[in-house]
N, C-alpha and C positions, 0 to 999 in steps of 0.2 A: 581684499584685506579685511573689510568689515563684518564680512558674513560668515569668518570664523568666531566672532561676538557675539555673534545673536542674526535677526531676520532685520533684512535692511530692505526699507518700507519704498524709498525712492531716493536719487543720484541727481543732483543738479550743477554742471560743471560750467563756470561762469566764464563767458565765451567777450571779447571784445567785440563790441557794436560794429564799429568798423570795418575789423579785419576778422574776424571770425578766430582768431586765436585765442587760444585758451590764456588766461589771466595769471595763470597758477596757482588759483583755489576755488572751492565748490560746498557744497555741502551734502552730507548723505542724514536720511531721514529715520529711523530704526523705529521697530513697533512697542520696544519697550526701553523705557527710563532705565532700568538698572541695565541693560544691554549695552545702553549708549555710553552709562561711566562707568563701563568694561572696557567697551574699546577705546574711551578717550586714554583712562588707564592704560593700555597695552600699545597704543601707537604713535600716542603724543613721544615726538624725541624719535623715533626708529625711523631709520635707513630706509630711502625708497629710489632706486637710480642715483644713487650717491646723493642723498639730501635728505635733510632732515626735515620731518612732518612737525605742522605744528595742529596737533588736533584739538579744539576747545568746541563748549557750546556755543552754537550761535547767541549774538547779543544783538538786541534790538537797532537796526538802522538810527541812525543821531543825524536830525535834522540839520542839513547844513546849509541850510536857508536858499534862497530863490535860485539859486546857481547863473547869475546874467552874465558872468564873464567879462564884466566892465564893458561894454557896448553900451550907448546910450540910444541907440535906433529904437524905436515905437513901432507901434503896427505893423510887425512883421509877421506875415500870415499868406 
């Protein structure tokens, strides 16, 4: 789908740790900026196996602090 847009640099499809199934989103990498808001343009909203894509730039990960999960165990190693 991307590389009617332009040259698509590399495909990273975000797999569940666990179970190795895909997430339902990923990211693809293009070699040029104006390529990239070509196809965010042209794909964001359009049909894919009956569902709609939501295509945007990536935005910087947000730190969402130590992740403990409420455990109070120490020294687990």
């Amino acid at each position: 789908m991307f590389q009617a847009h332009g040259t698509v640099d590399r495909v990273s499809i975000v797999t569940d740790r666990e179970t190795g199934q895909a997430r339902g989103f990923g990211f693809v990498e293009m070699s040029d900026n104006a390529e990239g808001e070509r196809a965010i343009a042209a794909l964001n909203g359009a049909d894919l196996d009956g569902r709609a894509l939501n295509v945007n730039e990536a935005r910087p990960k947000t730190d969402r602090g130590s992740g403990g999960g409420g455990s109070r165990q120490k020294n687990r190693w």
